[in-house]
Every structure is written in structure tokens, then in C-alpha cells.
N, CA, C, O and CB atoms as a CASP TS submission, in Angstrom:
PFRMAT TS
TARGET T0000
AUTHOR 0000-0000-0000
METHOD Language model
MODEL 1
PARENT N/A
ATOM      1  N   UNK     1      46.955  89.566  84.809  1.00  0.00           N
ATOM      2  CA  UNK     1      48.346  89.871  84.523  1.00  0.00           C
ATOM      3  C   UNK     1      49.003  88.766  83.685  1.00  0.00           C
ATOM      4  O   UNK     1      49.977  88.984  82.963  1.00  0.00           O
ATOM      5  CB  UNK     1      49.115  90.072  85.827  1.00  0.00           C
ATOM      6  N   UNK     2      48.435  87.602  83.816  1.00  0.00           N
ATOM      7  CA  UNK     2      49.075  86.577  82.924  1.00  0.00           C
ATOM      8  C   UNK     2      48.525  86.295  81.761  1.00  0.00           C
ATOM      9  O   UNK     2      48.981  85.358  81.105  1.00  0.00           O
ATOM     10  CB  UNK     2      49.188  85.427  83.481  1.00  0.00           C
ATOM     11  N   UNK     3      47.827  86.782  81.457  1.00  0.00           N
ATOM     12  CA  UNK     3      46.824  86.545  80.302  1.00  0.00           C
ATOM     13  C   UNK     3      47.946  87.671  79.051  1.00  0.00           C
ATOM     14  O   UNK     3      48.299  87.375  77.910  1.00  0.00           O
ATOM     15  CB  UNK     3      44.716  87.289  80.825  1.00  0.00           C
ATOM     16  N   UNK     4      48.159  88.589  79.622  1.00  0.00           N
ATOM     17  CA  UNK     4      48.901  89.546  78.292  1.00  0.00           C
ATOM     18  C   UNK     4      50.051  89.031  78.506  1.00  0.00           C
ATOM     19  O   UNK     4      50.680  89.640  77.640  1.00  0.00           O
ATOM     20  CB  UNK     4      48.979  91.351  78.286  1.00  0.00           C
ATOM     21  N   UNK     5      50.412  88.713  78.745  1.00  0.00           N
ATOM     22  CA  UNK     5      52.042  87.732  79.004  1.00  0.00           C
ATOM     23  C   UNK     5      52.030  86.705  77.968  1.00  0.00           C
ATOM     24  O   UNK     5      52.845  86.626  77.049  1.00  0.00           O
ATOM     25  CB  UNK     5      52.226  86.747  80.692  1.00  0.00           C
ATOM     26  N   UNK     6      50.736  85.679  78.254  1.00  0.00           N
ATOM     27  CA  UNK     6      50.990  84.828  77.301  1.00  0.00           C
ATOM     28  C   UNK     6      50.593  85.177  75.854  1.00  0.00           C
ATOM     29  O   UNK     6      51.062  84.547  74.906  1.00  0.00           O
ATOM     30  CB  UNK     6      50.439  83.722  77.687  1.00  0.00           C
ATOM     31  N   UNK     7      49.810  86.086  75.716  1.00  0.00           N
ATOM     32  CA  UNK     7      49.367  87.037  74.517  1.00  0.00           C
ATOM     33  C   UNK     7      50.565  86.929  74.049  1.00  0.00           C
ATOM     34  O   UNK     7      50.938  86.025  73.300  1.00  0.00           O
ATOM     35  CB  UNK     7      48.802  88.594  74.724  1.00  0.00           C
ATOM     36  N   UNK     8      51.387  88.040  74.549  1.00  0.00           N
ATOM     37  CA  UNK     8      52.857  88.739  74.347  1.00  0.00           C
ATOM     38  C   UNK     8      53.533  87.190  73.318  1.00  0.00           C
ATOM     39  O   UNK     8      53.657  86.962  72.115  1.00  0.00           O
ATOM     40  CB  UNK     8      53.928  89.173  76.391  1.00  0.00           C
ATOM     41  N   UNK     9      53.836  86.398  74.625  1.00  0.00           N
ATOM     42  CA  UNK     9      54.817  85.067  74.341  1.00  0.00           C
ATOM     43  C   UNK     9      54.188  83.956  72.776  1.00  0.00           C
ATOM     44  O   UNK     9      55.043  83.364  72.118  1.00  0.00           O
ATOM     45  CB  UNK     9      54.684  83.914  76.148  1.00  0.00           C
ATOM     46  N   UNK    10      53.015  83.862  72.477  1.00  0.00           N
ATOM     47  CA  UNK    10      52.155  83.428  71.523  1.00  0.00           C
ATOM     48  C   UNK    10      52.548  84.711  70.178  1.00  0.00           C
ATOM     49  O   UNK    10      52.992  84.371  69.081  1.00  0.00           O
ATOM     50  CB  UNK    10      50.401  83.379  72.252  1.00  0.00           C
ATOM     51  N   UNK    11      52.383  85.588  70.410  1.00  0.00           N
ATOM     52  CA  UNK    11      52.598  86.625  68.993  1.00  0.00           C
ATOM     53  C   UNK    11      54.033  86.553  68.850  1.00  0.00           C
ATOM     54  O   UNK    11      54.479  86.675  67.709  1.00  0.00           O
ATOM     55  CB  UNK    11      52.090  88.420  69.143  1.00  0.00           C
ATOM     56  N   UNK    12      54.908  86.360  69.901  1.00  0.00           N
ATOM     57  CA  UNK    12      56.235  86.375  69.369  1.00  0.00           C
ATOM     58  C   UNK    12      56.684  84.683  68.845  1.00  0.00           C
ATOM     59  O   UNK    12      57.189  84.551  67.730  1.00  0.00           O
ATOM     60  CB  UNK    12      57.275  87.033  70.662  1.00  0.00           C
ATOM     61  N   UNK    13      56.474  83.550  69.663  1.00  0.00           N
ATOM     62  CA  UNK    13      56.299  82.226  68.778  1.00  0.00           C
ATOM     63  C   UNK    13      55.906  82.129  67.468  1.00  0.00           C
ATOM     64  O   UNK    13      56.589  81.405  66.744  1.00  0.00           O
ATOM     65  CB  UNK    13      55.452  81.458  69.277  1.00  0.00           C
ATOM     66  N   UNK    14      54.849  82.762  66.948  1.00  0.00           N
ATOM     67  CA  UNK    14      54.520  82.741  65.935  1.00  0.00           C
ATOM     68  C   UNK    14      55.170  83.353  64.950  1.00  0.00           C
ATOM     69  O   UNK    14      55.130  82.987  63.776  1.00  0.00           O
ATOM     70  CB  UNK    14      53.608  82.972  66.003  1.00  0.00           C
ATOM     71  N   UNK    15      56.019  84.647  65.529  1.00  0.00           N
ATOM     72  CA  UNK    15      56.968  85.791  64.453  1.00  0.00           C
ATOM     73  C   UNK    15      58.574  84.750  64.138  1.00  0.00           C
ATOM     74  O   UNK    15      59.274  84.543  63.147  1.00  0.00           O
ATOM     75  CB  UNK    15      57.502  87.837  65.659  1.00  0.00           C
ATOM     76  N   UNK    16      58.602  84.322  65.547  1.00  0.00           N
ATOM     77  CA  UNK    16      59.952  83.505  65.151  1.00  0.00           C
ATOM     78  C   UNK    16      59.505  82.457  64.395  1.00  0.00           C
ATOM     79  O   UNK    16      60.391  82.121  63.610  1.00  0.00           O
ATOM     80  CB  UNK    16      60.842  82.910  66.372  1.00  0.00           C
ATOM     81  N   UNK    17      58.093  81.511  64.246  1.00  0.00           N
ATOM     82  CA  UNK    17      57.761  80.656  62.806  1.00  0.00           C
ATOM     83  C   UNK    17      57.770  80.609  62.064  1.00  0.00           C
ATOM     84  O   UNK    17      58.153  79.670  61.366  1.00  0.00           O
ATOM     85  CB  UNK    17      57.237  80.348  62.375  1.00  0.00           C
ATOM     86  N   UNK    18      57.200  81.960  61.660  1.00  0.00           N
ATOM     87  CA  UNK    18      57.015  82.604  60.481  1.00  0.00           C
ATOM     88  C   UNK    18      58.399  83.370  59.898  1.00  0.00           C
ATOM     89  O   UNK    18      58.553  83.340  58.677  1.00  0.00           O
ATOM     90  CB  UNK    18      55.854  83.570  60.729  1.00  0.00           C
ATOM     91  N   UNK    19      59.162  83.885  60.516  1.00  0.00           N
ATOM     92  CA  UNK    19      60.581  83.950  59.947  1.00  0.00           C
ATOM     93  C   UNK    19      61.486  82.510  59.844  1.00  0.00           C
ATOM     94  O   UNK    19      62.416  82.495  59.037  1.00  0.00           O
ATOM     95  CB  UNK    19      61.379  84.980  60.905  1.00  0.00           C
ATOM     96  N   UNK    20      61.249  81.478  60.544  1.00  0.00           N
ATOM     97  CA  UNK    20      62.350  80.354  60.044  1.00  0.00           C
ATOM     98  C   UNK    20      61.752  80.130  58.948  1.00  0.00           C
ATOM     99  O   UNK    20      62.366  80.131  57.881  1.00  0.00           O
ATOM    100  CB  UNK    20      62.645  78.961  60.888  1.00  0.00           C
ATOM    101  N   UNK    21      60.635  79.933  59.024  1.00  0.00           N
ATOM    102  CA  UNK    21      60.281  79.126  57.275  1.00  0.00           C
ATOM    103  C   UNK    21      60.018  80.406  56.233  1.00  0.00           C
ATOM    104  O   UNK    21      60.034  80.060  55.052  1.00  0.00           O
ATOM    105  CB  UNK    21      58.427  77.923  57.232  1.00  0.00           C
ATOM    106  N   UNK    22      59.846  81.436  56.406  1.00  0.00           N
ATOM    107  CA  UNK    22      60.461  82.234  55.107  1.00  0.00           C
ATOM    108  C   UNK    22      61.855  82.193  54.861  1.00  0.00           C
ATOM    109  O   UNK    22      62.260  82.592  53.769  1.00  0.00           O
ATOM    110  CB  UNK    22      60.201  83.677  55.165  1.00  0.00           C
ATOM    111  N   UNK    23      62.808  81.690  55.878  1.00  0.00           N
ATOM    112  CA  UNK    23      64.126  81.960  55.249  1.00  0.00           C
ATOM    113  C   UNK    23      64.227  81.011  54.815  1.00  0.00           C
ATOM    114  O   UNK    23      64.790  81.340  53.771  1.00  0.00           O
ATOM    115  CB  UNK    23      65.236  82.331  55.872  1.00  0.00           C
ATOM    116  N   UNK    24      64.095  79.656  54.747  1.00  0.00           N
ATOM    117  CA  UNK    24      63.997  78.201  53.708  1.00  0.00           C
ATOM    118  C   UNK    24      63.708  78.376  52.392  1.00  0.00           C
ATOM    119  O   UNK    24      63.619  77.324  51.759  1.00  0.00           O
ATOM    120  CB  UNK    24      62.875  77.181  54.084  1.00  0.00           C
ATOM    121  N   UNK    25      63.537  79.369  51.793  1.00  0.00           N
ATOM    122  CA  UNK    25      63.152  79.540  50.418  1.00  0.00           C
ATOM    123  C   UNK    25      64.124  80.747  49.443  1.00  0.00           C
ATOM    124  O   UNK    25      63.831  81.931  49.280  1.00  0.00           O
ATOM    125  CB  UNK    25      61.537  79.982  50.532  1.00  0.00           C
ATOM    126  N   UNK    26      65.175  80.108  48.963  1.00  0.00           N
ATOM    127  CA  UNK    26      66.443  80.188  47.902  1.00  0.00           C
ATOM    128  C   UNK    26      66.202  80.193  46.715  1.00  0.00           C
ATOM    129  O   UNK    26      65.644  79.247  46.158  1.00  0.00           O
ATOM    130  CB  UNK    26      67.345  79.206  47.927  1.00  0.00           C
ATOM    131  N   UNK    27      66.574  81.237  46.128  1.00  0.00           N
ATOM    132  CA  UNK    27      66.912  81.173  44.436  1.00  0.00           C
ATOM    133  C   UNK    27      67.989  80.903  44.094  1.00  0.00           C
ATOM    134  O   UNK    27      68.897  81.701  44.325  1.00  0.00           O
ATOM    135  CB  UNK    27      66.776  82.277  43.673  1.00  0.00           C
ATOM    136  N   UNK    28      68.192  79.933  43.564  1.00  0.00           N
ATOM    137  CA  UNK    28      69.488  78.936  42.817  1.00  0.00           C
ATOM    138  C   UNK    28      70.247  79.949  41.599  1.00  0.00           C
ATOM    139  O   UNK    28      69.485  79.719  40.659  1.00  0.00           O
ATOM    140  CB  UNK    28      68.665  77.232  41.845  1.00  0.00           C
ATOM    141  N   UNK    29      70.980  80.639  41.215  1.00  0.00           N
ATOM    142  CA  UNK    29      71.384  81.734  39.933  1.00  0.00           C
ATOM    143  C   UNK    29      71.524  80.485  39.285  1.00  0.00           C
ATOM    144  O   UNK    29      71.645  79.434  39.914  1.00  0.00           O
ATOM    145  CB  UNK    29      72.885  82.983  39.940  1.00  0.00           C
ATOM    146  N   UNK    30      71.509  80.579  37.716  1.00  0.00           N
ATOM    147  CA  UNK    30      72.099  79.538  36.432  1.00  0.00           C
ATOM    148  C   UNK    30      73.774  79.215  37.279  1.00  0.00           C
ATOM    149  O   UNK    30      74.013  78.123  37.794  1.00  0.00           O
ATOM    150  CB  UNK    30      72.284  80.666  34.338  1.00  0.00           C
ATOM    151  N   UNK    31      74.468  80.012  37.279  1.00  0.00           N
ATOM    152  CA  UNK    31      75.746  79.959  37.624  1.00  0.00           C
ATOM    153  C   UNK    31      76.261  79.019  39.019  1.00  0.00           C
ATOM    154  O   UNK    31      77.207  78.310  39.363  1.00  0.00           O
ATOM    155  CB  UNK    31      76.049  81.373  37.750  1.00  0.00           C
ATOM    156  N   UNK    32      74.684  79.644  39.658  1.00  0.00           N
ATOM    157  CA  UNK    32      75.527  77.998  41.281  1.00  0.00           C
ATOM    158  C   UNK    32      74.545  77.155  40.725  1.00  0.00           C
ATOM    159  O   UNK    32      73.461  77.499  41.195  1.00  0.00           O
ATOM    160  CB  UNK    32      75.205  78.174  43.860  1.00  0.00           C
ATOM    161  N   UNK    33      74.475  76.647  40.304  1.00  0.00           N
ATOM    162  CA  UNK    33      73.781  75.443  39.792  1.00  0.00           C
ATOM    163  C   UNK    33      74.460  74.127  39.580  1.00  0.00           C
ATOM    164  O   UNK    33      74.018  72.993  39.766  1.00  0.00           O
ATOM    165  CB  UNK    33      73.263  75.759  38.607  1.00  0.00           C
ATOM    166  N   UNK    34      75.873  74.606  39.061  1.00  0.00           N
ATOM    167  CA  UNK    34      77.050  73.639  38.741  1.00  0.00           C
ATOM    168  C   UNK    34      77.511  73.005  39.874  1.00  0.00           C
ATOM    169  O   UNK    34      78.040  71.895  39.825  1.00  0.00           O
ATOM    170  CB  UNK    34      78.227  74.295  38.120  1.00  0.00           C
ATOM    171  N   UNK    35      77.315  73.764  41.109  1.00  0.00           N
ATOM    172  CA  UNK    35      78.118  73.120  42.380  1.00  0.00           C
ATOM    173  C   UNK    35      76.600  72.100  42.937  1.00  0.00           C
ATOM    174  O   UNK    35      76.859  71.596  44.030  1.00  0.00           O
ATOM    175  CB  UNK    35      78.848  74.690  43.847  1.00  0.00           C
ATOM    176  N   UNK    36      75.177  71.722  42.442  1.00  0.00           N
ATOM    177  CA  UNK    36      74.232  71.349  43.131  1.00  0.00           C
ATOM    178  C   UNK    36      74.283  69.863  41.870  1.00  0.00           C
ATOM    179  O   UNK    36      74.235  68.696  42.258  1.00  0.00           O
ATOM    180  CB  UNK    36      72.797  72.614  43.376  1.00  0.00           C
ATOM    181  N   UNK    37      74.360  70.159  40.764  1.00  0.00           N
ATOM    182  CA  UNK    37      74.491  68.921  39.621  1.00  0.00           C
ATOM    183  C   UNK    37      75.707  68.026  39.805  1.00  0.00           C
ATOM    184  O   UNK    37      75.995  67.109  39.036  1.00  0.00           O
ATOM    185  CB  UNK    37      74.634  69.525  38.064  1.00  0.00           C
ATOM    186  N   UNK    38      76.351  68.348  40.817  1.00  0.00           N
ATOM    187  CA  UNK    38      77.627  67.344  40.772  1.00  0.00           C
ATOM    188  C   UNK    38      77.345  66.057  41.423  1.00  0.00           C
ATOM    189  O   UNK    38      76.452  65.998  42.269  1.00  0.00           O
ATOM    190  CB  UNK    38      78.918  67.946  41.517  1.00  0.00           C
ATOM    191  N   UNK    39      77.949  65.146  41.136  1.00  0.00           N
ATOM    192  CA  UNK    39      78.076  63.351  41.406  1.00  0.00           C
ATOM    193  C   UNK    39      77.821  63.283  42.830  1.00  0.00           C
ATOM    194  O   UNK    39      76.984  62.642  43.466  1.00  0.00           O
ATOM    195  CB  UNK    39      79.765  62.513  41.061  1.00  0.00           C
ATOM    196  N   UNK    40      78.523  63.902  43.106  1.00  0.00           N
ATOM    197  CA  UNK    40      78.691  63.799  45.245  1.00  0.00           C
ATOM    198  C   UNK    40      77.140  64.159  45.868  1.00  0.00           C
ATOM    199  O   UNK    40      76.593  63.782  46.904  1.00  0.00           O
ATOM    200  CB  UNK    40      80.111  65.540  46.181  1.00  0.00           C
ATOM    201  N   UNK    41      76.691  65.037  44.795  1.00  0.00           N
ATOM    202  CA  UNK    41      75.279  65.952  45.578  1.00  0.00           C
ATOM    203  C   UNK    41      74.326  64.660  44.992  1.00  0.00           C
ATOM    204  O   UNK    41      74.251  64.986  43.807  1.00  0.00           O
ATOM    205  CB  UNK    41      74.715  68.087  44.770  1.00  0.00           C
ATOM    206  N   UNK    42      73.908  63.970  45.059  1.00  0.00           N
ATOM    207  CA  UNK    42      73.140  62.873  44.347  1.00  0.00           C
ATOM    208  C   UNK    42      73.015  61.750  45.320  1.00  0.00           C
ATOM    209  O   UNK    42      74.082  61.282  45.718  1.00  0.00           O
ATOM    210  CB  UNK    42      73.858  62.370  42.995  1.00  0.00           C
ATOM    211  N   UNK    43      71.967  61.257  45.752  1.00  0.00           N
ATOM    212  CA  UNK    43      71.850  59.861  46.441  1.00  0.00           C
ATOM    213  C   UNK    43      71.554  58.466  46.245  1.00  0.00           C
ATOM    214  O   UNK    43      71.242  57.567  47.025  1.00  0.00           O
ATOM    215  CB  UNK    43      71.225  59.953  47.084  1.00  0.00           C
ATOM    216  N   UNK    44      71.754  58.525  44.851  1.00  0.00           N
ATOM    217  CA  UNK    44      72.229  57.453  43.781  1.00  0.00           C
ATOM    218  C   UNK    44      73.965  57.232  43.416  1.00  0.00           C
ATOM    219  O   UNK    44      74.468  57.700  42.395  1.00  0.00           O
ATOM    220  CB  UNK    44      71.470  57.946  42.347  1.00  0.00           C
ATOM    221  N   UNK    45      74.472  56.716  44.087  1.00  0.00           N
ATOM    222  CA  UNK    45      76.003  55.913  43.457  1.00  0.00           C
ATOM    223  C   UNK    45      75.934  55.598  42.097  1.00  0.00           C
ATOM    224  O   UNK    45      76.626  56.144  41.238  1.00  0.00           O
ATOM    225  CB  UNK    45      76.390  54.388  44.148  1.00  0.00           C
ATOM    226  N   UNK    46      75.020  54.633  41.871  1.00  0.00           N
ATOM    227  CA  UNK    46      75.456  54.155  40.523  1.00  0.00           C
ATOM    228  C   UNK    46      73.950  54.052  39.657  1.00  0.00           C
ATOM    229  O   UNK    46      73.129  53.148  39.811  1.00  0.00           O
ATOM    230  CB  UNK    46      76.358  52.536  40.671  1.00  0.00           C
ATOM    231  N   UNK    47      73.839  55.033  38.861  1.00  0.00           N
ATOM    232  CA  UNK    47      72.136  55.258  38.613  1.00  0.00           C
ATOM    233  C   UNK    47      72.182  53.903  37.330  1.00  0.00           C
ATOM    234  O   UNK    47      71.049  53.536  37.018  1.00  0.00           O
ATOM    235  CB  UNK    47      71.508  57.398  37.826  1.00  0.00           C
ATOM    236  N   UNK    48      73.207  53.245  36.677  1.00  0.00           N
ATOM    237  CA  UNK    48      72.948  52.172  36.124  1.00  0.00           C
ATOM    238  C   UNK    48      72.244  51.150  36.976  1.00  0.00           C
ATOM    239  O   UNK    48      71.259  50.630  36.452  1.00  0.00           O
ATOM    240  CB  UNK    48      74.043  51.760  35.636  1.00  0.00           C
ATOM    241  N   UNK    49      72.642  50.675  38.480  1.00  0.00           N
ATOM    242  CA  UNK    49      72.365  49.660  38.866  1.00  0.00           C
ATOM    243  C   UNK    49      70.912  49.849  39.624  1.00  0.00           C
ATOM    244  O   UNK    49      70.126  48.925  39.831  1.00  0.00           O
ATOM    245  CB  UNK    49      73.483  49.187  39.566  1.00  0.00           C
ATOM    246  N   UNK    50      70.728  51.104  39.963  1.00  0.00           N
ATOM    247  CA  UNK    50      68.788  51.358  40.150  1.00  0.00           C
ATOM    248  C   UNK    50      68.207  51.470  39.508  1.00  0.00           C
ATOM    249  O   UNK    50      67.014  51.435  39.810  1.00  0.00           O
ATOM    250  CB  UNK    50      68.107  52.230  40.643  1.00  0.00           C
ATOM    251  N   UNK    51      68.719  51.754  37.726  1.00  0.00           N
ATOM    252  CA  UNK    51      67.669  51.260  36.957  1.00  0.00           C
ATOM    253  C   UNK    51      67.910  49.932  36.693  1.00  0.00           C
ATOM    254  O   UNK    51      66.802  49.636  36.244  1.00  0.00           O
ATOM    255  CB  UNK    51      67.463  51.967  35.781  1.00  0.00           C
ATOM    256  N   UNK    52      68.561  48.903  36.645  1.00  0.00           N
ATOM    257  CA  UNK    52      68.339  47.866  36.592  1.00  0.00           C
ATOM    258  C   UNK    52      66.962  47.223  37.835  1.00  0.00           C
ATOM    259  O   UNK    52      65.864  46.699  37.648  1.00  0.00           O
ATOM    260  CB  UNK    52      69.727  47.422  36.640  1.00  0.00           C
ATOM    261  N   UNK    53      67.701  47.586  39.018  1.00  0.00           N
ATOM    262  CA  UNK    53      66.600  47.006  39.746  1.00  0.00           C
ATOM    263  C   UNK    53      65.135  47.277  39.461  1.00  0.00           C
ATOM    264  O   UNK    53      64.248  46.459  39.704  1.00  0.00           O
ATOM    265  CB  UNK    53      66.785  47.334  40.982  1.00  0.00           C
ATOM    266  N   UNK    54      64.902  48.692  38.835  1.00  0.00           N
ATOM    267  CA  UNK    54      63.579  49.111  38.900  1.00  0.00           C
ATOM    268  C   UNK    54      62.954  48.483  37.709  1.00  0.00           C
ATOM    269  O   UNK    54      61.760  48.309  37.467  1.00  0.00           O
ATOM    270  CB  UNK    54      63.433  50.629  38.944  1.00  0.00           C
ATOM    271  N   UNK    55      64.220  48.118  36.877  1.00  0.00           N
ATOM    272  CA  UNK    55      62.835  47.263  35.579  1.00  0.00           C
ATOM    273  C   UNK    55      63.221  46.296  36.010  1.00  0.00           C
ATOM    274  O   UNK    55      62.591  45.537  35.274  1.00  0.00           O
ATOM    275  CB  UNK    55      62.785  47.245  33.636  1.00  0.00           C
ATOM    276  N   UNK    56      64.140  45.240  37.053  1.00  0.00           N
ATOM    277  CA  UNK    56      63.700  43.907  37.402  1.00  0.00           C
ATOM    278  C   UNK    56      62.293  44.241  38.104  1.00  0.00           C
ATOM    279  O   UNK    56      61.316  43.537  37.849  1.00  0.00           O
ATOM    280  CB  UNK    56      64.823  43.075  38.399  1.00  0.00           C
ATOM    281  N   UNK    57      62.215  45.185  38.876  1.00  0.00           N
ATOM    282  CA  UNK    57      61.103  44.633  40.265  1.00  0.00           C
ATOM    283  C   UNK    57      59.474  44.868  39.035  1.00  0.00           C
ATOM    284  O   UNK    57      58.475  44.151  38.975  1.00  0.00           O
ATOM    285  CB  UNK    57      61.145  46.307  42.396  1.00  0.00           C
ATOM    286  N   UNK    58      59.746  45.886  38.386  1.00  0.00           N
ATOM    287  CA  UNK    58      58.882  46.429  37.275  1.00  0.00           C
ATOM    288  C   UNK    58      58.232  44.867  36.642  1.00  0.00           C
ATOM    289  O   UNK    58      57.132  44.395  36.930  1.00  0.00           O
ATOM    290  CB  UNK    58      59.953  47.479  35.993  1.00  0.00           C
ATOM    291  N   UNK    59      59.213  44.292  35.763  1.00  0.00           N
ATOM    292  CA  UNK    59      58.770  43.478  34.860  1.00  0.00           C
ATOM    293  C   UNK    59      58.401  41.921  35.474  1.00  0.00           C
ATOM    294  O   UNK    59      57.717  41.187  34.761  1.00  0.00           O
ATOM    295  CB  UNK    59      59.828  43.504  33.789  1.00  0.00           C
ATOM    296  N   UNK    60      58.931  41.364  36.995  1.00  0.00           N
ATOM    297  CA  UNK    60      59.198  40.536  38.105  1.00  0.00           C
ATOM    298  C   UNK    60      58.010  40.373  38.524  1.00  0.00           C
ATOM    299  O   UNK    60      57.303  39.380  38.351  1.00  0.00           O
ATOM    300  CB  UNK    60      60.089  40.986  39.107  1.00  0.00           C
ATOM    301  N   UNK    61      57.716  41.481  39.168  1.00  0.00           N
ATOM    302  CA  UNK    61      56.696  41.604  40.326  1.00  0.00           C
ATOM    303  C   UNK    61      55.108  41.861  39.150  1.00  0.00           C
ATOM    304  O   UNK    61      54.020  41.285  39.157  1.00  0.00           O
ATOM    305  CB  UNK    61      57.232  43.307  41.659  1.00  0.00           C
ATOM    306  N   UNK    62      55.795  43.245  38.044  1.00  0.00           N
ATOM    307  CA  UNK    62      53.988  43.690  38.124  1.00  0.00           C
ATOM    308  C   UNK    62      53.748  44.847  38.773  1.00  0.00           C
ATOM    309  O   UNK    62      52.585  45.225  38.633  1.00  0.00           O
ATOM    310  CB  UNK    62      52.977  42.645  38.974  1.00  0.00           C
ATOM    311  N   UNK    63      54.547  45.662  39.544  1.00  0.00           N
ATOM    312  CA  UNK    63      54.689  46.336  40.531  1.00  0.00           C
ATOM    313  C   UNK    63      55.597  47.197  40.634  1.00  0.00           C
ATOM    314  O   UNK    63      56.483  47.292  41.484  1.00  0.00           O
ATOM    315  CB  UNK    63      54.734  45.739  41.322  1.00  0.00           C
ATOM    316  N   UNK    64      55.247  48.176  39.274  1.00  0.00           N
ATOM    317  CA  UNK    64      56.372  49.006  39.029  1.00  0.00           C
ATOM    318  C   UNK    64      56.207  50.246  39.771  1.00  0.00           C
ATOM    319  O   UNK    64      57.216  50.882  40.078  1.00  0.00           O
ATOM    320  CB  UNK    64      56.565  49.270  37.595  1.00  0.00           C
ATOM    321  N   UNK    65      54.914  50.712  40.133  1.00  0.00           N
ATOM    322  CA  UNK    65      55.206  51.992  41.235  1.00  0.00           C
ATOM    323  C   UNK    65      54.730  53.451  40.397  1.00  0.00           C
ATOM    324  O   UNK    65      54.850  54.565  40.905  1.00  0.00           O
ATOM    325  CB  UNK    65      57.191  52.093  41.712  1.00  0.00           C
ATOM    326  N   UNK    66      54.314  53.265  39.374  1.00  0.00           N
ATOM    327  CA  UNK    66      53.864  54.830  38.218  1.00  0.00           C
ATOM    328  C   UNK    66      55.015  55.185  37.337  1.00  0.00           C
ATOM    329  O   UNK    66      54.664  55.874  36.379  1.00  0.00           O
ATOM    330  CB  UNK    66      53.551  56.534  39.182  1.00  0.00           C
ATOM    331  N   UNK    67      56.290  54.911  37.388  1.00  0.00           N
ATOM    332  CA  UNK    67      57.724  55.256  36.851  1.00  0.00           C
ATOM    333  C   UNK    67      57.392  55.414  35.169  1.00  0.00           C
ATOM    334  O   UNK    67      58.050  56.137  34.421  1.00  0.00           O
ATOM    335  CB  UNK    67      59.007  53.857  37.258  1.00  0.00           C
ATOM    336  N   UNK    68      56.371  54.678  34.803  1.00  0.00           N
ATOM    337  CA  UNK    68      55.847  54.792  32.733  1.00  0.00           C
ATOM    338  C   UNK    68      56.928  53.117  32.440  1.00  0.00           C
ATOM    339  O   UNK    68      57.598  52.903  31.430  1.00  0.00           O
ATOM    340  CB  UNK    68      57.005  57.158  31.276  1.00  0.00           C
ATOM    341  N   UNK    69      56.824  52.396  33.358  1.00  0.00           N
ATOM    342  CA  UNK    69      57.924  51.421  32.404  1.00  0.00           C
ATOM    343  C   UNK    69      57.124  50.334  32.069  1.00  0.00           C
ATOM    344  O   UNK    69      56.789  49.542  32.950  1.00  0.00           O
ATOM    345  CB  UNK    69      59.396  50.795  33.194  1.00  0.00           C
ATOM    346  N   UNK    70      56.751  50.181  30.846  1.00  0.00           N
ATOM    347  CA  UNK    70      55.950  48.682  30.583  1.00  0.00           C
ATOM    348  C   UNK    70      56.702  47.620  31.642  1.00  0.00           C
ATOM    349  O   UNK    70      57.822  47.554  32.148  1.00  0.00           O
ATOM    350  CB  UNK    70      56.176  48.026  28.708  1.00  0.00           C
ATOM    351  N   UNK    71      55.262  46.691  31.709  1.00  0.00           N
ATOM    352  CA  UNK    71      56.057  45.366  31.970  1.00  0.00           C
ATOM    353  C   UNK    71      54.699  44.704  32.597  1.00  0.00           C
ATOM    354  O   UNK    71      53.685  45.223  33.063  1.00  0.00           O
ATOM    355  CB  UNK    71      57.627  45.468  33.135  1.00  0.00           C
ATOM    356  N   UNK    72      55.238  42.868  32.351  1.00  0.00           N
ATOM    357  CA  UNK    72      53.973  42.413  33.110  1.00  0.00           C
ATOM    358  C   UNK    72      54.839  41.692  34.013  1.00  0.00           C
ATOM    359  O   UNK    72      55.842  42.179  34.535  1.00  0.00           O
ATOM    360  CB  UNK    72      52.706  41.495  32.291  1.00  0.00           C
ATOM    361  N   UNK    73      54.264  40.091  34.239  1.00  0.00           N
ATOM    362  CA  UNK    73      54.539  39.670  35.134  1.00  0.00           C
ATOM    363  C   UNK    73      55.811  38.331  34.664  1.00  0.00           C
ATOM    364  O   UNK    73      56.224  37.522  35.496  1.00  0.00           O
ATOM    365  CB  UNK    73      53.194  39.415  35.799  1.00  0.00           C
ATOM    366  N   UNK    74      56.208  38.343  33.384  1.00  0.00           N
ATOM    367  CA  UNK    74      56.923  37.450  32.801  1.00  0.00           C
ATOM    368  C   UNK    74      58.093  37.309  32.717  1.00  0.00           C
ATOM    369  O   UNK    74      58.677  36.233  32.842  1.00  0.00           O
ATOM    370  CB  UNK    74      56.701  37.382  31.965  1.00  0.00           C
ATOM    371  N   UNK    75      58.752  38.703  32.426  1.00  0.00           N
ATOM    372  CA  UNK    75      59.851  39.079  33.069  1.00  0.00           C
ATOM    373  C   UNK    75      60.611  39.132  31.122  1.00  0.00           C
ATOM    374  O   UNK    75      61.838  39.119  31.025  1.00  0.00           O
ATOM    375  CB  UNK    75      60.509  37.732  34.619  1.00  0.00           C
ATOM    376  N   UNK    76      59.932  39.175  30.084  1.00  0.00           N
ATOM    377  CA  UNK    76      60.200  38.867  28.954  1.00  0.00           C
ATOM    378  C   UNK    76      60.187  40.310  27.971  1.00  0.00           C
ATOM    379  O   UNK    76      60.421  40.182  26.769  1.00  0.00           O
ATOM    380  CB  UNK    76      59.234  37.750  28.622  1.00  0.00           C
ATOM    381  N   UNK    77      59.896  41.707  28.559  1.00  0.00           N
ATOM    382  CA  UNK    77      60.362  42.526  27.888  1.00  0.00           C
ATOM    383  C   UNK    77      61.645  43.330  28.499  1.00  0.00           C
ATOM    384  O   UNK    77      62.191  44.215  27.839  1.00  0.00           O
ATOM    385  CB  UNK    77      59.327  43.223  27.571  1.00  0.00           C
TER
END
């Protein structure tokens, strides 16, 4: 008697899985797009001063991370 019970409880876990993560997947229209590109939606404040850091640590260290930014260890480009 407990064996189709947990049958039961296992096929329905799995239906409620399988519906949360199909609903995670949104098509953006051209038109709401404008409310996702704005300043506020971004987790960069001030994208001048993280690229600064990233070609100090880049050209500093040697240890730029894959980003494409020349640099060695001199700190001279």
C-alpha cells in the first residue's frame, strides 16, 4: 500500500519540477527591452572606474582573466 503512494508522491514532485523551471524561460519583445537597458538594472555604478581597475590589475599583476586586454607585467602600456 505504500509503495503506490510514494509512486503517486515522486510523479507529482517531478511535474511540479518540471513546471517551475519551464516557467523561467521569457521572451524579452524589442519594445520591453528599454525598461531592462536602464542604469538602475546594471551592477556596475560607474563602468569608467571597473575598467580602470581591470587594466590596472591586467597590466600590474599579468593577470588579466581572458577579457583580450594586452598587458605584461610593467605596467607601461
Amino acid at each position: 500500500m505504500v509503495r503506490p503512494f510514494v509512486r503517486y508522491l515522486t510523479r507529482i514532485c517531478i511535474c511540479l519540477v518540471l513546471v517551475t523551471a519551464a516557467s523561467g524561460c521569457v521572451r524579452v519583445r524589442a519594445h520591453e527591452r528599454e525598461n531592462l537597458a536602464k542604469r538602475a538594472m546594471t551592477n556596475d555604478r560607474d563602468p569608467g572606474e571597473a575598467r580602470f581597475g581591470q587594466h590596472e590589475r591586467g597590466s600590474r599583476e599579468g593577470a588579466d582573466g581572458g577579457t583580450g586586454e594586452p598587458g605584461g607585467g610593467c605596467g607601461c602600456n
